[in-house]
C-alpha positions, 0 to 999 in steps of 0.5 A, spaced: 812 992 953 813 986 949 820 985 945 819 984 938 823 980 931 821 982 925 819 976 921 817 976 914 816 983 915 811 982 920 812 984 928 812 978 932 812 979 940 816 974 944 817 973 952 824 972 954 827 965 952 822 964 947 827 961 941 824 964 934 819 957 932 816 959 939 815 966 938 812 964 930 808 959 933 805 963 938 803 968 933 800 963 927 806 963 923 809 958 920 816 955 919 816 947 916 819 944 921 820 935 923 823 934 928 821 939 933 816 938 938 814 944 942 813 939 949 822 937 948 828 940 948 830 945 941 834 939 937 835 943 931 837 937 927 832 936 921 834 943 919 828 944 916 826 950 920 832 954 918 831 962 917 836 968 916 837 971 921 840 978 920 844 975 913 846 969 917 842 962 917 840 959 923 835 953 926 829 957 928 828 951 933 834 953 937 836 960 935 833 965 941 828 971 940 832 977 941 829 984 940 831 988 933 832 980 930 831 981 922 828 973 921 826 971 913 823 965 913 818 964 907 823 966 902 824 963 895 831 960 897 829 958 903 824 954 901 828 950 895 833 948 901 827 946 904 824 941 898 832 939 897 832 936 904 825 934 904 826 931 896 833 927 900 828 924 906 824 921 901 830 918 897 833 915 903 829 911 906 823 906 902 816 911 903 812 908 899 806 913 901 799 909 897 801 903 901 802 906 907 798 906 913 800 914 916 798 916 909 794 922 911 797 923 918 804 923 916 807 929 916 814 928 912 808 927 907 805 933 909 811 938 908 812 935 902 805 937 900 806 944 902 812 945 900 810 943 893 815 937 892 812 933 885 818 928 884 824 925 888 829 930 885 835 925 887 835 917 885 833 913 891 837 909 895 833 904 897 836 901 903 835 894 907 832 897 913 830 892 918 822 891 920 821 890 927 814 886 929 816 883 934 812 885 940 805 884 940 802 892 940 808 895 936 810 896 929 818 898 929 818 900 920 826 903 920 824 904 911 820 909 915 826 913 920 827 920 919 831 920 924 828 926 927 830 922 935 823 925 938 821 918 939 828 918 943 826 924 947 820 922 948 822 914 952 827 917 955 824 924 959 817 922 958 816 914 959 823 914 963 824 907 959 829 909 954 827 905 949 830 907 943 837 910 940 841 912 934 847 908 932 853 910 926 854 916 922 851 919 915 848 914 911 849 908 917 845 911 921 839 906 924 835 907 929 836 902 935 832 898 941 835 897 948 834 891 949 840 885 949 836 882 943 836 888 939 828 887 939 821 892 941 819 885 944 824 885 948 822 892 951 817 895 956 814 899 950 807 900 951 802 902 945 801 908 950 807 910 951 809 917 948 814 915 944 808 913 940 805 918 939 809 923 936 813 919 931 812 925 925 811 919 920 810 911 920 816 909 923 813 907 929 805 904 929 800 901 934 799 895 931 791 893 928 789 900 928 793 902 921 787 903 916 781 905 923 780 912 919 779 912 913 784 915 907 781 921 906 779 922 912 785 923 916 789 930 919 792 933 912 787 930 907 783 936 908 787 941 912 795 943 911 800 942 916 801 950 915 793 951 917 793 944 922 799 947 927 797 955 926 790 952 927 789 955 921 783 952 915 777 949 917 775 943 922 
C-alpha cells in the first residue's frame, strides 16, 4: 500500500524519497515554483514553493513526503507571500517584458500571470547589470538573472563545463562566467548546451532566434504554467 500526505485537503500518494513537489507533481497538483527542475537536485532557494507543513512553513522543493504530513499549499497567505516575492523579482532586476524576446516563454512572466501579479508593489531598483554578447552563439542578459543557479546546476552536472557561478551576497549578487576574461566568448558554451535550456527567464538566449515564434504563439500565451507543468489545459 502506498504512503500518502494530505495536501490541500486532497490524499496524494507518494514513493519513498519523493520531496512534497514530486509527490504534487506526480499527481497534477501545482506549486509555483522557479528554481526547481525535477532533472537537479531540490535547491530551495527561490522560496516560491513554500507550503505549511503541519503549521510550519517549509520548501516543498526539498521537504521529504512523509506519511500522515498535513501540507497547505493554495492558501490566501501562501499565495500573498508568493506574489510579494514574485512582485520583489521583477523590481530588482530591468524586466522589461513587451520587449523582451522570451516573452511568452518566460516563466518568471508566467508565475506573475497566475499569481495575479498586476503592478510592481515595491519601487524598482534598476540596476546596472552587465550584457554579455561576446560569444557568437550566446546572449548572457544579467538585467534578466533571477539567480535561481539551474543555469549552474546544469553546466556543471550535466555539460561538465562549469560555465557559470554566483559572486557576492543579497543585493551584490551576480552571475559570473568562468573564464580568465570574465567572458561567455571565452567559454566553451554551446547554444546546445543544457544550460541553455532551462533558464526560467531571458537570461540567457540563443542568439538569431529571439522572435522564431511568434508573440502569441508561444508556451503560456494560451496555456497557464499551472495547466503547462500539470499537463493540464488544451494543446
Amino acid at each position: 500500500m502506498s504512503k500518502t500526505i494530505s495536501l490541500d485537503g486532497q490524499t496524494v500518494a507518494f514513493a519513498e524519497g519523493q520531496t512534497i513537489m514530486d509527490a504534487a507533481m506526480a499527481a497534477g497538483i501545482y506549486i509555483p515554483h522557479l528554481c526547481h527542475n525535477p532533472e537537479f537536485r531540490p535547491h530551495g532557494s527561490c522560496k516560491l514553493c513554500t507550503v505549511n507543513v503541519n503549521g510550519r512553513n517549509v520548501a516543498s522543493c526539498t521537504m521529504p513526503a512523509a506519511e500522515g504530513q498535513q501540507v497547505l499549499s493554495d492558501t490566501e497567505e501562501l499565495n500573498a507571500e508568493r506574489l510579494a516575492l514574485t512582485q520583489m523579482l521583477f523590481v530588482e532586476g530591468n524586466h522589461l517584458c513587451p520587449a523582451c524576446e522570451k516573452s511568452g516563454n518566460c516563466q518568471l512572466q508566467a508565475v506573475a500571470y497566475y499569481l495575479g501579479m498586476m503592478s510592481p508593489r515595491f519601487n524598482h531598483f534598476y540596476p546596472q547589470r552587465e550584457v554579455d554578447a561576446s560569444h557568437p552563439e550566446v546572449l548572457l542578459d544579467r538585467n534578466r538573472c533571477i539567480y535561481c543557479e539551474l543555469c549552474v546546476r546544469a553546466s556543471r552536472e550535466v555539460d561538465g563545463k562549469n560555465v557559470f557561478g554566483l559572486s557576492g551576497r543579497g543585493i551584490a549578487t551576480t552571475l559570473v562566467v568562468n573564464s580568465t576574461s570574465g567572458r561567455l566568448g571565452d567559454t566553451a558554451i554551446a547554444a546546445s548546451d543544457k544550460a541553455m535550456q532551462v533558464c526560467p527567464t531571458g537570461a540567457l538566449l540563443v542568439k538569431r532566434r529571439g522572435f522564431v515564434v511568434p508573440i502569441g504563439e508561444r508556451i503560456y500565451d494560451h496555456r497557464s504554467i499551472k495547466e503547462v507543468q500539470t499537463g493540464g489545459g488544451h494543446e
